[in-house]
GUVEX-464362 format. One record per residue (C-alpha): x, y, z; residue number from 0. Coordinates in pm, 1 decimal, padded with zeros to 6 digits. Each point is the difference from the previous one (the first is absolute). Layout:
! residues N
NODE     east    north       up kolmi
NODE        X        Y        Z   NUM
...
END
This chain:
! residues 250
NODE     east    north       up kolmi
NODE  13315.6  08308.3  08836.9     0
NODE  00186.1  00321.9  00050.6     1
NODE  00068.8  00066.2  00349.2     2
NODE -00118.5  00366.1  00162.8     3
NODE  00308.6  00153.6  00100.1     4
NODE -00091.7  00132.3  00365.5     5
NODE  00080.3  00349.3  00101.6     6
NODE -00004.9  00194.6  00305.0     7
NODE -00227.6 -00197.3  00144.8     8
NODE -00147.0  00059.4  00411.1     9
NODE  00035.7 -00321.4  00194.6    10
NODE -00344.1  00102.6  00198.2    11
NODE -00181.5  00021.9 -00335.6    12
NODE  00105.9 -00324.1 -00148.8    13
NODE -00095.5 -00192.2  00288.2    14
NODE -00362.4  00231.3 -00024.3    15
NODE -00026.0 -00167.6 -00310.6    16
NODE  00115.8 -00276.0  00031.4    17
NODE -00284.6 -00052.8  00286.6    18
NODE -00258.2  00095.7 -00284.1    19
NODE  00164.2 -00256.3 -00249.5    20
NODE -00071.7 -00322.0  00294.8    21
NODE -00348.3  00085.1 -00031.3    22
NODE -00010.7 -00083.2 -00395.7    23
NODE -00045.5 -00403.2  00119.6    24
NODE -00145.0  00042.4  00319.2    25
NODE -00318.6  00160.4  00069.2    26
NODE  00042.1  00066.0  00380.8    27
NODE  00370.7  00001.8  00222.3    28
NODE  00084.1  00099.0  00366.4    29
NODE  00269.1  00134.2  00103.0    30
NODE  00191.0 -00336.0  00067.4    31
NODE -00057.7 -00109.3 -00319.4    32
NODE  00128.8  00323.3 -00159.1    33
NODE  00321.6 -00018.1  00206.9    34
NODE  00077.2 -00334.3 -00141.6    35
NODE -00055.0  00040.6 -00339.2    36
NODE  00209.9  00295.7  00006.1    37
NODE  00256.0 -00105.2  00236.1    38
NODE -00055.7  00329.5  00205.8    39
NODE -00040.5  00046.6  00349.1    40
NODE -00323.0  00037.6  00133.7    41
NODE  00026.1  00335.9  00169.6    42
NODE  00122.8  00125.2 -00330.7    43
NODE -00295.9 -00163.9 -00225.8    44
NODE -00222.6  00097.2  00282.4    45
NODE  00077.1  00397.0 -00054.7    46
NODE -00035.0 -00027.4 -00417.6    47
NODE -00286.2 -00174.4  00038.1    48
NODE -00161.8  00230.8  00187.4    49
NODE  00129.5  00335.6 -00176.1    50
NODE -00120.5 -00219.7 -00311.9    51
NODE -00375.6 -00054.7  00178.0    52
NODE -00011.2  00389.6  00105.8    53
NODE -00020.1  00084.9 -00353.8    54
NODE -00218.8 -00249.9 -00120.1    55
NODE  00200.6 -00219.2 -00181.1    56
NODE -00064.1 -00302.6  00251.8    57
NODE -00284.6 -00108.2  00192.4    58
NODE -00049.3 -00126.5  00332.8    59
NODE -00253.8 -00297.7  00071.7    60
NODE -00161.7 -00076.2  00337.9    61
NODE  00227.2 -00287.3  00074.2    62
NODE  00336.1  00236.0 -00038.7    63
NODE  00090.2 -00129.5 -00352.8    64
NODE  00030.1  00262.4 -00342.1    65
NODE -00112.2  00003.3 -00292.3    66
NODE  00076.1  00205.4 -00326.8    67
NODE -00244.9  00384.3  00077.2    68
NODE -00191.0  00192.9 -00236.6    69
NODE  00251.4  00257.4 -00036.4    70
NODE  00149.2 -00218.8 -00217.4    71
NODE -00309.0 -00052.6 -00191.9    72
NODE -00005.1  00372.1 -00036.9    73
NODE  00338.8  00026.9 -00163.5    74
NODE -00046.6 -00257.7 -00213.5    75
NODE -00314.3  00181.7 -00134.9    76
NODE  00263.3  00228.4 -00171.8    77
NODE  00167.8 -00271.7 -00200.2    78
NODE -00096.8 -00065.5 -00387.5    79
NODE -00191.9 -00326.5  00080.1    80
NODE -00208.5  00057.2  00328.8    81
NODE -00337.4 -00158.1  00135.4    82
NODE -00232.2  00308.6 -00227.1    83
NODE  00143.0 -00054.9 -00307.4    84
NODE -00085.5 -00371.8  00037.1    85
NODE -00314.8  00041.5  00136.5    86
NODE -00131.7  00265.4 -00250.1    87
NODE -00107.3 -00193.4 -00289.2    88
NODE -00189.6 -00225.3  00286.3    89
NODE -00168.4  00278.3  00133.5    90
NODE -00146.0  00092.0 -00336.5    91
NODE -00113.2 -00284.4 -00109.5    92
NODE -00128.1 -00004.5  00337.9    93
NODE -00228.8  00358.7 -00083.1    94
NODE -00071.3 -00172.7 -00335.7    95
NODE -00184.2 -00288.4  00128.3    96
NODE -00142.1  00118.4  00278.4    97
NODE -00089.4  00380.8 -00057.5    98
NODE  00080.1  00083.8  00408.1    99
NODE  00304.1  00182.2  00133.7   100
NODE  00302.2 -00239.4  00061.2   101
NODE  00300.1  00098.8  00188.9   102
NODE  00363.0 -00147.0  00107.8   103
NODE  00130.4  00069.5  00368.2   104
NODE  00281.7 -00110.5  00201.8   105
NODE  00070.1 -00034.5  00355.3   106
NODE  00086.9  00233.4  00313.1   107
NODE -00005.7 -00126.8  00335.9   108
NODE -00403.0 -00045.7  00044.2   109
NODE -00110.6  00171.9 -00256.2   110
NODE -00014.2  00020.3 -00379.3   111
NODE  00111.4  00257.1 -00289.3   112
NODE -00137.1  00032.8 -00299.9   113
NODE  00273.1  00051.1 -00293.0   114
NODE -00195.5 -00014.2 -00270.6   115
NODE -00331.3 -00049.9 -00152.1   116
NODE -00276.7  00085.5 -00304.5   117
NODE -00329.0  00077.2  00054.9   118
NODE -00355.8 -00106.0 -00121.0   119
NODE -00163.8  00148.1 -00297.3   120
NODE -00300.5 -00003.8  00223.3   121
NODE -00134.8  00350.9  00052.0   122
NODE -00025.2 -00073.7  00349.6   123
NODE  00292.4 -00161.8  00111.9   124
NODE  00264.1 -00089.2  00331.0   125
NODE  00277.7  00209.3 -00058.3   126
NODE  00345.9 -00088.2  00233.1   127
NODE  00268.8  00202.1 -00019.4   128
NODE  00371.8 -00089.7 -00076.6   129
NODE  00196.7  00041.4  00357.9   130
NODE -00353.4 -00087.1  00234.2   131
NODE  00106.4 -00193.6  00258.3   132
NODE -00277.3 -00198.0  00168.0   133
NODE -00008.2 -00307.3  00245.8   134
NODE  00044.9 -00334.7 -00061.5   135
NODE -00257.3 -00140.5  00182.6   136
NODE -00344.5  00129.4 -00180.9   137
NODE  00154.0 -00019.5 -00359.5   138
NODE  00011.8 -00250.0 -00234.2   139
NODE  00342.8  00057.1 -00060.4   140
NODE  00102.9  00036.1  00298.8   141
NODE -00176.0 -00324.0  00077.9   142
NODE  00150.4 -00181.4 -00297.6   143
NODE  00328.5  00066.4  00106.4   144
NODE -00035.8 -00091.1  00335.9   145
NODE -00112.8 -00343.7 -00084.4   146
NODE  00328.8 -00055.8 -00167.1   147
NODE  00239.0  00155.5  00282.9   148
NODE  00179.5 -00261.4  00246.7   149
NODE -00176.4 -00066.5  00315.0   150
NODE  00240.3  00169.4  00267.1   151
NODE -00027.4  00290.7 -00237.9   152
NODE -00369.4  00020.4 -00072.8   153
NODE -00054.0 -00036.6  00413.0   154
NODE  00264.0  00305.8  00042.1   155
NODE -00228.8  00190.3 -00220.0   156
NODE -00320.2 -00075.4  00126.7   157
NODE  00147.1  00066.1  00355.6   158
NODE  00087.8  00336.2 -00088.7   159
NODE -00338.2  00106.7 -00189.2   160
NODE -00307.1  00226.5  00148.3   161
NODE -00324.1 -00120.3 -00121.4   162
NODE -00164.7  00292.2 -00099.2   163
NODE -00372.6 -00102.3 -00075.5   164
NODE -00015.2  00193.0 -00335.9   165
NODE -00398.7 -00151.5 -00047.2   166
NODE -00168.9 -00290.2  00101.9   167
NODE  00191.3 -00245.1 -00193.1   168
NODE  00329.3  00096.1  00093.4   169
NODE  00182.4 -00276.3  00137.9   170
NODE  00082.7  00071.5  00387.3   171
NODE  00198.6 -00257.5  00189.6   172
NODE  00337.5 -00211.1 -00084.1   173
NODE -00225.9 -00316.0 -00049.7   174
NODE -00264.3  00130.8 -00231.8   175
NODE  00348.8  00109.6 -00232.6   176
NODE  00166.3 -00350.9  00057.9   177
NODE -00369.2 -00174.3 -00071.4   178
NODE  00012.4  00204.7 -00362.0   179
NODE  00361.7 -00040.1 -00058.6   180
NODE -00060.3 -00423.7  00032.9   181
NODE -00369.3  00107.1 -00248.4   182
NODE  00291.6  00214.6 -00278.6   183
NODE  00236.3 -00291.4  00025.2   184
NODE -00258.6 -00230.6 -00122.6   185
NODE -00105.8  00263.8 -00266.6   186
NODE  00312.4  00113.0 -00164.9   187
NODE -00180.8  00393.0  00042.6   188
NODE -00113.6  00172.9  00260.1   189
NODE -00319.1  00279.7  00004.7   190
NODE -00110.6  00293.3  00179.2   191
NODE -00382.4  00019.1  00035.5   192
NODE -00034.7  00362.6  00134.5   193
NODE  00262.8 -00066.2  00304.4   194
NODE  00167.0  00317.8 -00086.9   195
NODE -00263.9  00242.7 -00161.7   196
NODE -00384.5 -00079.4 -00028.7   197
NODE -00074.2 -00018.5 -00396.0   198
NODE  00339.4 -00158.0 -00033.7   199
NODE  00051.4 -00332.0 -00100.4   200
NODE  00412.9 -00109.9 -00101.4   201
NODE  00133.1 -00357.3 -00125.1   202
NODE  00370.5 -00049.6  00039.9   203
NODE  00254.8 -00267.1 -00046.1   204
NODE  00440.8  00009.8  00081.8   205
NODE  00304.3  00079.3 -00189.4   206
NODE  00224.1 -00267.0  00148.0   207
NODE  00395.7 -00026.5 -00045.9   208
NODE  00163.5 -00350.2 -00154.8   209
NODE  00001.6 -00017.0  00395.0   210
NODE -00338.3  00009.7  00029.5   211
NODE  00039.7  00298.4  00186.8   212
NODE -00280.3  00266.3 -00085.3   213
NODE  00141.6  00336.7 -00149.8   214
NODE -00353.0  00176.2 -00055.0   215
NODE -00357.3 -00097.1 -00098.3   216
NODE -00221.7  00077.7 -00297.9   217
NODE -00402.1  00084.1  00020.8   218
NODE -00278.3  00097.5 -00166.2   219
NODE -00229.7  00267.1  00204.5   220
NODE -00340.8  00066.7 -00136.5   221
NODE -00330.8  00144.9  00166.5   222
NODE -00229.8 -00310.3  00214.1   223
NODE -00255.0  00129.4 -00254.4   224
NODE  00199.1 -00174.2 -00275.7   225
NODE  00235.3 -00264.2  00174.3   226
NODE -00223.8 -00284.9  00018.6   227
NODE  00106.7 -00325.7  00091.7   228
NODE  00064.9 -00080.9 -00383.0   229
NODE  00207.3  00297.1 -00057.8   230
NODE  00205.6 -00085.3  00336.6   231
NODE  00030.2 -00371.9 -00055.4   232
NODE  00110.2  00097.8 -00349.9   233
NODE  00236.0  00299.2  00067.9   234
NODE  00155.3 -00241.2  00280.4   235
NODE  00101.5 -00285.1 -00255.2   236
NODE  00174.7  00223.4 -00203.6   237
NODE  00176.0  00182.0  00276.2   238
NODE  00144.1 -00294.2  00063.5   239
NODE  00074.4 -00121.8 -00337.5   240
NODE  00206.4  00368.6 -00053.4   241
NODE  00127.5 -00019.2  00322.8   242
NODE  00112.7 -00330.9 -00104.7   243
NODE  00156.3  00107.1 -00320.7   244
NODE  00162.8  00270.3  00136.4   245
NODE  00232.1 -00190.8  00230.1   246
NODE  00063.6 -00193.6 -00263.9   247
NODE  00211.1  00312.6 -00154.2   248
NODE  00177.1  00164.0  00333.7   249
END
């Protein structure tokens, strides 16, 4: 294999990267750990990793370990293979069997954003819109994802959330979240009956990584009128079928 001849290259950045680049077998490090593998000193990962966490590009958990952030995820949205184009042909077939909006969000902090989606031929339909950010904890895909996040990291989430009583059914404590999370688990899908927006009733089900990390979440969103516990039950099997499938291809 023909070597890359290296060129004018800044010590600072290489090791930047080279941070990244420990992260591609491990899905969580501290700074000890970091050090090690790099042969740095600690002081010195210490300051890259936290110039590399003030832009987004790692993540802190509760118990003072990183992870990979979402900035990341958001660069890599740029390149010629990214989480849309795989999801895309799922989504449709997703509107084709199911006739309801259906939508693909990823991650930030607590809350949700929605990247893409295609809406119902219904004449009266939900209609999200690409770049809505909402909360994780009266979604379904917000839900869905945070039955698949690491303990230390789901508690460090929950710990940092408001619980904004939206309606009646909007879930408001750490333990009614942790009770549904356990319920999704089980599932494979998660829904939202009306926790968000009376009238609204949402099925959703994780993108994870080879990891089993969860990039995003797909869902189909339909009026209560129509969503009956068929339609949901259905929808929620093959959200996680696609979901499934698309993993299979990152």
């Amino acid at each position: 294999m023909e070597m890359k001849e290296k060129k004018n290259t800044i010590q600072s950045v290489e090791r930047a990267i080279s941070i990244l680049k420990c992260f591609e077998n491990h899905q969580r490090l501290g700074i000890t750990e970091i050090s090690k593998m790099l042969a740095l000193h600690k002081s010195t990962a210490f300051g890259l990793v936290g110039t590399l966490e003030y832009h987004g590009l790692l993540e802190q958990d509760a118990d003072g370990k990183y992870r990979l952030g979402i900035e990341l995820f958001r660069l890599g949205t740029h390149v010629q293979i990214d989480l849309r184009n795989i999801v895309l042909p799922y989504l449709d077939e997703l509107l084709r069997q199911c006739q309801e909006t259906v939508n693909l969000v990823i991650r930030e902090k607590g809350n949700v954003v929605y990247i893409e989606k295609k809406e119902s031929p219904h004449s009266m339909r939900i209609c999200t819109k690409v770049g809505q950010s909402l909360p994780m904890y009266c979604t379904a895909v917000g839900k869905a994802i945070m039955a698949e996040l690491p303990g230390t990291e789901l508690e460090e989430i929950l710990e940092g959330t408001e619980f904004t009583k939206y309606t009646e059914n909007t879930l408001q404590s750490q333990e009614q979240v942790k009770q549904q999370v356990e319920e999704i688990r089980k599932a494979g899908y998660a829904v939202d009956r009306e926790e968000l927006e009376y009238g609204l009733v949402c099925v959703g089900a994780a993108i994870l990584d080879l990891n089993g990390y969860p990039l995003g979440a797909i869902s189909v969103s339909g009026p209560a009128t129509r969503m009956t516990e068929e339609l949901i039950g259905r929808s929620g099997k093959l959200l996680h079928e696609y979901a499934g499938q698309a993993r299979r291809k990152l």
